[in-house]
DOTORRO-694338 format. One record per residue: x, z, y of N, C-alpha, C, O, CB in turn; residue number from 0. Coordinates in steps of 0.2 Angstrom, whole numbers, plus 5000, padded with zeros to 4 digits. Atoms other than C-alpha are relative to their C-alpha. Glycine has a CB too. Example, Ala and Ser with C-alpha at 12.3 -4.5 7.8 and 13.67 -1.06 7.14 Angstrom:
BEGIN
+------+------+------+------+------+------+------+------+------+------+------+------+------+------+------+-----+
!   nX !   nZ !   nY !  caX !  caZ !  caY !   cX !   cZ !   cY !   oX !   oZ !   oY !  cbX !  cbZ !  cbY ! seq !
+------+------+------+------+------+------+------+------+------+------+------+------+------+------+------+-----+
! 5004 ! 5000 ! 4994 ! 5062 ! 5039 ! 4978 ! 5004 ! 5000 ! 5006 ! 5009 ! 5003 ! 5005 ! 4995 ! 5006 ! 5000 !   0 !
! 4996 ! 4999 ! 4994 ! 5068 ! 5036 ! 4995 ! 4996 ! 5003 ! 5005 ! 4999 ! 5004 ! 5011 ! 5002 ! 4993 ! 5002 !   1 !
+------+------+------+------+------+------+------+------+------+------+------+------+------+------+------+-----+
//
This chain:
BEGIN
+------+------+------+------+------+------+------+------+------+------+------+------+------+------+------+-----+
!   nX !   nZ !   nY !  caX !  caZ !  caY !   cX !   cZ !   cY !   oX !   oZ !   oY !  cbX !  cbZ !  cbY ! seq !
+------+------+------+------+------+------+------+------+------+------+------+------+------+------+------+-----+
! 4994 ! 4996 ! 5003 ! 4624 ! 4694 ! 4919 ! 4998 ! 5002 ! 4993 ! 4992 ! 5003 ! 4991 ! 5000 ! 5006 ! 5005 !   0 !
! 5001 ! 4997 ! 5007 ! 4627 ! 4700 ! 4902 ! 5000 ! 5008 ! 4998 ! 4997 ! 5010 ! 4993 ! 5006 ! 4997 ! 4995 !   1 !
! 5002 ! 4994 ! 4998 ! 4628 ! 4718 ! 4907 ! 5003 ! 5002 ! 5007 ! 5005 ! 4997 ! 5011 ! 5003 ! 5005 ! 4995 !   2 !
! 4999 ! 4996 ! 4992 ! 4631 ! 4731 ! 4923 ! 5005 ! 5002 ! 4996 ! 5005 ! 5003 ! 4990 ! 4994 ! 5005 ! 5005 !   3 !
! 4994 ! 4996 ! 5001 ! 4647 ! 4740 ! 4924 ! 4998 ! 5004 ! 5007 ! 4997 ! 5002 ! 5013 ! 5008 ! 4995 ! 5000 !   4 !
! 5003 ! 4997 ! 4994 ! 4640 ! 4754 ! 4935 ! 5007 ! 5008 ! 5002 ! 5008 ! 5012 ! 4998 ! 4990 ! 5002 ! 4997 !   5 !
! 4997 ! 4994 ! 4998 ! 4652 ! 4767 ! 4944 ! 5005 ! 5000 ! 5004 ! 5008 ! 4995 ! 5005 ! 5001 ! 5004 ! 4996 !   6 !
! 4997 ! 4996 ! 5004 ! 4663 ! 4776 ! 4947 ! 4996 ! 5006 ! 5000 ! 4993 ! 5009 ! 5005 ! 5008 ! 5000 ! 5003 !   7 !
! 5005 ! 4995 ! 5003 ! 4654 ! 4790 ! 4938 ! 5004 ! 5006 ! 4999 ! 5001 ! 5011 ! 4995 ! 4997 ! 4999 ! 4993 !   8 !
! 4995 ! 4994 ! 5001 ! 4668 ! 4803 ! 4938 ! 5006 ! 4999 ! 5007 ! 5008 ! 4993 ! 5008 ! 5004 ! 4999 ! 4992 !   9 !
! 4995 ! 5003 ! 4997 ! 4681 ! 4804 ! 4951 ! 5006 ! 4997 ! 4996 ! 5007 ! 4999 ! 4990 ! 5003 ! 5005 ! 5003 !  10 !
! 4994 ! 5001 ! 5003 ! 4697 ! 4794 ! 4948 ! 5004 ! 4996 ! 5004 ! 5004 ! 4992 ! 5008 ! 4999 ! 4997 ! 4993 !  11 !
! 4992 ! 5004 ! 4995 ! 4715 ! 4789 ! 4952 ! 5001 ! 4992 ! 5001 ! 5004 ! 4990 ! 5006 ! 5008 ! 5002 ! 4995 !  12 !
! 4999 ! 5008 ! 5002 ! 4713 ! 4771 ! 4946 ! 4996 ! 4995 ! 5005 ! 4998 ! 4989 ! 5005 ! 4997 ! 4999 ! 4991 !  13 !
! 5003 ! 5005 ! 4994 ! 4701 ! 4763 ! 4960 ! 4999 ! 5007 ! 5007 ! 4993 ! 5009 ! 5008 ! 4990 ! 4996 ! 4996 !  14 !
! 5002 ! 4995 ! 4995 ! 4703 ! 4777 ! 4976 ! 4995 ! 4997 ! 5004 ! 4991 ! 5001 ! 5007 ! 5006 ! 5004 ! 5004 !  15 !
! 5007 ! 5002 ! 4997 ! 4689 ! 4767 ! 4985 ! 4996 ! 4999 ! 4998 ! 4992 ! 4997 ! 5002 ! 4999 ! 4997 ! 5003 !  16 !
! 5007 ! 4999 ! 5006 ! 4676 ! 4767 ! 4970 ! 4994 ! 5004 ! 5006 ! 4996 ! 5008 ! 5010 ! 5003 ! 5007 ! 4991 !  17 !
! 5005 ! 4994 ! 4997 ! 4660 ! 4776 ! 4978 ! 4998 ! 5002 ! 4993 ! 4999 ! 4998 ! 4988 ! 4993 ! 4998 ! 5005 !  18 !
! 5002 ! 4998 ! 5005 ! 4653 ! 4787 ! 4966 ! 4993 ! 4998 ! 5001 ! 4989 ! 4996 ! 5005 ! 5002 ! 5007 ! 4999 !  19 !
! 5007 ! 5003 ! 5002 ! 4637 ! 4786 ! 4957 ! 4999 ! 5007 ! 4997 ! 5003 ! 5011 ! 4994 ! 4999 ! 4992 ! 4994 !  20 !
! 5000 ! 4994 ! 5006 ! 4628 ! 4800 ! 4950 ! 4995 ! 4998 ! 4993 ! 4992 ! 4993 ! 4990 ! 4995 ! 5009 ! 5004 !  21 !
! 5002 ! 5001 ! 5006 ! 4621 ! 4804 ! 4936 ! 4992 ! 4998 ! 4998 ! 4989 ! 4995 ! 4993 ! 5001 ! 5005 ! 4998 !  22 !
! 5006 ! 5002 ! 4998 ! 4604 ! 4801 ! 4943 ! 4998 ! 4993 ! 5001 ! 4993 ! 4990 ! 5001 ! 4998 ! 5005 ! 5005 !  23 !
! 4999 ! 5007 ! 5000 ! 4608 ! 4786 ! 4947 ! 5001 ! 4996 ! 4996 ! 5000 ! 4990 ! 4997 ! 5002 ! 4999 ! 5003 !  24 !
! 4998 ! 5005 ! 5003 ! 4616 ! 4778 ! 4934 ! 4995 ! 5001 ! 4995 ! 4993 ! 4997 ! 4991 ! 5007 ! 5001 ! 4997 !  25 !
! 5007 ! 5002 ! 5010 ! 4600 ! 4784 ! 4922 ! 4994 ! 4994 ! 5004 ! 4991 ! 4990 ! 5001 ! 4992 ! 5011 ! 4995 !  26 !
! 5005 ! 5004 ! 4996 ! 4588 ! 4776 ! 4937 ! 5004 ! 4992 ! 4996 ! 5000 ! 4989 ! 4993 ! 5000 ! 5001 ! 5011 !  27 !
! 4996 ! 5005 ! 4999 ! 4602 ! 4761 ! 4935 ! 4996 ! 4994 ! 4993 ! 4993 ! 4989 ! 4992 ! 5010 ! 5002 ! 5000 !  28 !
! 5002 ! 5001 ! 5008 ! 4598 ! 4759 ! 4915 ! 4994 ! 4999 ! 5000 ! 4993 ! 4993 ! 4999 ! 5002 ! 5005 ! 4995 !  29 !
! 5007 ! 5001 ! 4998 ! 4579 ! 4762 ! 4918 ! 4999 ! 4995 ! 5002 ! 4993 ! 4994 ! 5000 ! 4998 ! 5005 ! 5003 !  30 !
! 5003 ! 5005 ! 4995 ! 4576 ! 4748 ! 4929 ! 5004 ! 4990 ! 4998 ! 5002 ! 4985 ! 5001 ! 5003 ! 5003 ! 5010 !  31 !
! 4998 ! 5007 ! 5001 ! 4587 ! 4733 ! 4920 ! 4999 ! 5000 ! 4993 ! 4998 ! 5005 ! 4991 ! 5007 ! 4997 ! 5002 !  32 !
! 5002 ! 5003 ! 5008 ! 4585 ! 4724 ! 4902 ! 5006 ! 4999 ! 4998 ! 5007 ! 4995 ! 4993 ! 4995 ! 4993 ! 4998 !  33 !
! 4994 ! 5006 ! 5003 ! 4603 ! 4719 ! 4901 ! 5004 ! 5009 ! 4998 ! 5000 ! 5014 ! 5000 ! 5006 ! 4993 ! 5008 !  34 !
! 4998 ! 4998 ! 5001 ! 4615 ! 4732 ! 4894 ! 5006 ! 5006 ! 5009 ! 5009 ! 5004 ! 5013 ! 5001 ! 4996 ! 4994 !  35 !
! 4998 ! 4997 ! 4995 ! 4623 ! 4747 ! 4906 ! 5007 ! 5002 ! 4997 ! 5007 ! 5005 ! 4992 ! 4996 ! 5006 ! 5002 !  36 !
! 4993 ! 4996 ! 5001 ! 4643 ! 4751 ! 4904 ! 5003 ! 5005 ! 5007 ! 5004 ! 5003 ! 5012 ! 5007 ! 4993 ! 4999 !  37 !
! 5001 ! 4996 ! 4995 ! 4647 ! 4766 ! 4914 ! 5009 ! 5001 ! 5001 ! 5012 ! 5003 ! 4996 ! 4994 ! 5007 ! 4998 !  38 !
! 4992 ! 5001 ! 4998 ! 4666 ! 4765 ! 4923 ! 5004 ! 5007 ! 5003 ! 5000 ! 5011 ! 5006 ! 5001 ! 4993 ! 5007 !  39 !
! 4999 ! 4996 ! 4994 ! 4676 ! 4778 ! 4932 ! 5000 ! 5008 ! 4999 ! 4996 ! 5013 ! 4998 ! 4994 ! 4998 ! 5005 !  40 !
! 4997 ! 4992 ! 5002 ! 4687 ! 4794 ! 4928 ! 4995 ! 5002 ! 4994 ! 4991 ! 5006 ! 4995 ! 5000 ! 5007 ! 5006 !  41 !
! 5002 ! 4998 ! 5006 ! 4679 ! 4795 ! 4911 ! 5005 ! 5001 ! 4993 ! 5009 ! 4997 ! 4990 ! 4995 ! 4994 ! 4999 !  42 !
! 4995 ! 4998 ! 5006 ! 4689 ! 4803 ! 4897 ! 4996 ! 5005 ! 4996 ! 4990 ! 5007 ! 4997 ! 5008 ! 5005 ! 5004 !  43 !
! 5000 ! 4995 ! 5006 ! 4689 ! 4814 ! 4882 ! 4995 ! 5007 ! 5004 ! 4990 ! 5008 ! 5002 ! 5009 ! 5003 ! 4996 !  44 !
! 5001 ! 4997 ! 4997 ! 4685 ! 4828 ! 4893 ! 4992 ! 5000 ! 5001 ! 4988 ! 5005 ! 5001 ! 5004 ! 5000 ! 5004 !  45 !
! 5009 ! 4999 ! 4996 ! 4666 ! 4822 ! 4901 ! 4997 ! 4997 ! 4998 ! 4991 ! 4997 ! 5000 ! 4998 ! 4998 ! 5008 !  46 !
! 5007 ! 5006 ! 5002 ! 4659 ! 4808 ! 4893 ! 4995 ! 5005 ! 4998 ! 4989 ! 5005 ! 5000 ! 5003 ! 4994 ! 4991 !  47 !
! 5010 ! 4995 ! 5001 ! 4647 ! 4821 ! 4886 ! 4995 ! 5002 ! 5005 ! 4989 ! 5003 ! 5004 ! 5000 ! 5008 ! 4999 !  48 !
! 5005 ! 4997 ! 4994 ! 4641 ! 4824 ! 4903 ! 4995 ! 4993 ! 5000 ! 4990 ! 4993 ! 5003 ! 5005 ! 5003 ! 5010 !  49 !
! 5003 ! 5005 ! 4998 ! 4635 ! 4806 ! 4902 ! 4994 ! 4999 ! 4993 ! 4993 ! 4993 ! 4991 ! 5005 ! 4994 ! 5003 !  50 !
! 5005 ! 5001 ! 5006 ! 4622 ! 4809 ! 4886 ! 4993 ! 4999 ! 5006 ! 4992 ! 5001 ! 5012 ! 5000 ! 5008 ! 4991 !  51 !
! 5009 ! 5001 ! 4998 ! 4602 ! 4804 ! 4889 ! 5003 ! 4995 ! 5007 ! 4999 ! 4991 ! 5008 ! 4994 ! 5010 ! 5004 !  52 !
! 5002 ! 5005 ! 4996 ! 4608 ! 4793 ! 4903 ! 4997 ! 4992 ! 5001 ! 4994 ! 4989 ! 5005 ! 5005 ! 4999 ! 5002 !  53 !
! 5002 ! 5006 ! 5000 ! 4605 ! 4776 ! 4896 ! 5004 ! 4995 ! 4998 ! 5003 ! 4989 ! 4997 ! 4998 ! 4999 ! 5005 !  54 !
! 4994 ! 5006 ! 4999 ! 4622 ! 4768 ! 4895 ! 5001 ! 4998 ! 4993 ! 5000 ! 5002 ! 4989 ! 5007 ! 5001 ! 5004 !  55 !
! 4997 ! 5002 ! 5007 ! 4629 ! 4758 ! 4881 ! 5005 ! 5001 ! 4997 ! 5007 ! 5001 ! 4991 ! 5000 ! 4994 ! 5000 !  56 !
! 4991 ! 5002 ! 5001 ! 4646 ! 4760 ! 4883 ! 5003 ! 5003 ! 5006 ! 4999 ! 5004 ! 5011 ! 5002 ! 4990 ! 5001 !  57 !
! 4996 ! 4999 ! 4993 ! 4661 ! 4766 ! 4895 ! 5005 ! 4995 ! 4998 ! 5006 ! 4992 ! 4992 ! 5003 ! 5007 ! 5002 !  58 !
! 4995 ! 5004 ! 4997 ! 4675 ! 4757 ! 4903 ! 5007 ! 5005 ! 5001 ! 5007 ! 5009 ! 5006 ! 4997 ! 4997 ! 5007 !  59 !
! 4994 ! 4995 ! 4996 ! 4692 ! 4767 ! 4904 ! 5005 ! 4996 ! 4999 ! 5005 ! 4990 ! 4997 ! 5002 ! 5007 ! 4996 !  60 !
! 4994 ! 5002 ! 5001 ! 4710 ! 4764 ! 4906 ! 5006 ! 5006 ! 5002 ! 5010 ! 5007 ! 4997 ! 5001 ! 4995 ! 5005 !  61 !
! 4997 ! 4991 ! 5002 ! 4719 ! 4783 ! 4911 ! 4996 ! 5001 ! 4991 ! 4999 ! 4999 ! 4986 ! 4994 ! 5008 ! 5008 !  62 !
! 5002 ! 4997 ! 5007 ! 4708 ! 4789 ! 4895 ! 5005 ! 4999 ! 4995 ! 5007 ! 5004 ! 4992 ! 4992 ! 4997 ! 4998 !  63 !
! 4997 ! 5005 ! 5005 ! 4718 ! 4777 ! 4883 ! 5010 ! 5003 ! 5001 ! 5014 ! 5006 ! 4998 ! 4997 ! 4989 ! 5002 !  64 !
! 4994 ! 5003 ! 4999 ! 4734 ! 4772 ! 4893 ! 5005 ! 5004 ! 5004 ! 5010 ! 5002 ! 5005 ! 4999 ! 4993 ! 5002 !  65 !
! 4995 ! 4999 ! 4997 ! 4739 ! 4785 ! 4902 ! 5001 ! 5007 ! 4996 ! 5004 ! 5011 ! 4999 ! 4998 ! 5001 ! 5008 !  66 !
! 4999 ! 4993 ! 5002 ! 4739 ! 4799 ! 4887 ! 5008 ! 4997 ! 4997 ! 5011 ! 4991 ! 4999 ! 4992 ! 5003 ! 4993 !  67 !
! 4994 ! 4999 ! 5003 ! 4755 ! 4802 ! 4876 ! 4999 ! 4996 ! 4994 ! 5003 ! 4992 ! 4992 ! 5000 ! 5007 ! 4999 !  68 !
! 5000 ! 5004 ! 5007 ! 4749 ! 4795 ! 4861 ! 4993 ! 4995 ! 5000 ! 4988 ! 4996 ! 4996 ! 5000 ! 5006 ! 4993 !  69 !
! 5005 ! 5005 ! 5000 ! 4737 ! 4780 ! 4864 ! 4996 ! 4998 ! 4994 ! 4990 ! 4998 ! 4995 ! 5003 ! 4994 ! 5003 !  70 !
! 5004 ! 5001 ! 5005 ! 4731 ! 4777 ! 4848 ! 4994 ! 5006 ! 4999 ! 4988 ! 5005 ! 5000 ! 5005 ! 5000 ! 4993 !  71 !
! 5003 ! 4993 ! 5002 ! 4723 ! 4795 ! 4844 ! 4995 ! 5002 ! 5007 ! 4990 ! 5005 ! 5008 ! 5006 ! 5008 ! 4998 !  72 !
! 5004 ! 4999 ! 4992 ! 4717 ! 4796 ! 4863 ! 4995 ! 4994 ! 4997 ! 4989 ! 4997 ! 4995 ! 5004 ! 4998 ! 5009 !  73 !
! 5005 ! 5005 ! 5004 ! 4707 ! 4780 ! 4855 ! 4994 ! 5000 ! 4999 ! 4989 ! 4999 ! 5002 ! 5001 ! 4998 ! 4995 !  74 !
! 5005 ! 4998 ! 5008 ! 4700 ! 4785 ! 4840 ! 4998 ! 5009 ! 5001 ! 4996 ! 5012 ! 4996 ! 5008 ! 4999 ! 4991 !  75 !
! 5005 ! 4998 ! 4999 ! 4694 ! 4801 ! 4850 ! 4995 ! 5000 ! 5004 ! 4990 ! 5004 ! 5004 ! 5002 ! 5003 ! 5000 !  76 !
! 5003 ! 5003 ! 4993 ! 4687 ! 4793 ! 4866 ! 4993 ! 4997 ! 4993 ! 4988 ! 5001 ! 4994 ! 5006 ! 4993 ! 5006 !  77 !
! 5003 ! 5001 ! 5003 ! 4678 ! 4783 ! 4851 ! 4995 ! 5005 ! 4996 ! 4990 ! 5002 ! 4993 ! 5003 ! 4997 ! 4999 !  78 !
! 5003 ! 4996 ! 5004 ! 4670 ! 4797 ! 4841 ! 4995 ! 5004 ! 5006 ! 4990 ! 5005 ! 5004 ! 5007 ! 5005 ! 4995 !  79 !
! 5002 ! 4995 ! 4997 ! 4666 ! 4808 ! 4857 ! 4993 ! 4994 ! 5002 ! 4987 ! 4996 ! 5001 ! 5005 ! 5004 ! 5006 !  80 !
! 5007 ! 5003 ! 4995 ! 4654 ! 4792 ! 4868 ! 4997 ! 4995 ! 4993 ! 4993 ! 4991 ! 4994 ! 5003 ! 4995 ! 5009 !  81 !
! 5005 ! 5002 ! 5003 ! 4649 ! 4787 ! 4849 ! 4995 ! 5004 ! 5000 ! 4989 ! 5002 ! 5001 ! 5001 ! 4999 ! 4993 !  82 !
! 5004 ! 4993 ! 5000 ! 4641 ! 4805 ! 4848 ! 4996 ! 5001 ! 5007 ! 4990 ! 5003 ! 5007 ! 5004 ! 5006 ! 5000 !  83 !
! 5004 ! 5000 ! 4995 ! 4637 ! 4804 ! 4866 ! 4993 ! 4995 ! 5001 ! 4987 ! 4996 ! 5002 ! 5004 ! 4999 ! 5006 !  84 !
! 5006 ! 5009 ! 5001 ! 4627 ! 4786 ! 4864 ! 4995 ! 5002 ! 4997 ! 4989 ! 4999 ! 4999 ! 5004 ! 4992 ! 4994 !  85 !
! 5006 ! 5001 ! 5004 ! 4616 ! 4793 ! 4849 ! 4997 ! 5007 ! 5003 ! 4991 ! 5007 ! 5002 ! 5001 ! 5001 ! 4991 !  86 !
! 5004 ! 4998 ! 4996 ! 4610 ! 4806 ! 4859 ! 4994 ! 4999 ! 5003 ! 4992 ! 5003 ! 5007 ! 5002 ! 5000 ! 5002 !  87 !
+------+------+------+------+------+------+------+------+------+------+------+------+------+------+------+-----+
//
């Protein structure tokens, strides 16, 4: 594999049989592989913060983006907030 796609890390509407993952888990997840971690699952503007120091490279959304009003600016804040969360 070229990375994990690990979650769902948040509740969400978009997969209702996701099991959740916490947060303790998703940093064990990162901790224990060499390949890169993308973390999936009711992640928006709102919580990506909760997921700093875990370990992950990257999220996965599709609400966050596609289910706002204005898809571009939802974008280009999703991007600014889990750059900030990442250098953490």
């Amino acid at each position: 594999a070229d990375y994990l796609g690990v979650g769902a890390v948040f509740p969400t509407g978009t997969k209702d049989d996701a099991d959740a993952v916490s947060y303790d888990t998703l940093k064990a997840i990162c901790e224990a592989v060499d390949i890169p971690v993308v973390a999936i699952g009711g992640i928006g503007a709102h919580n990506v913060q909760a997921l700093a120091g875990s370990g992950i490279c990257g999220i996965a959304v599709v609400s966050a983006i596609y289910g706002q009003p204005d898809i571009q600016q939802a974008a280009h804040t999703l991007l600014l907030k889990t750059q900030e969360m990442i250098s953490k």
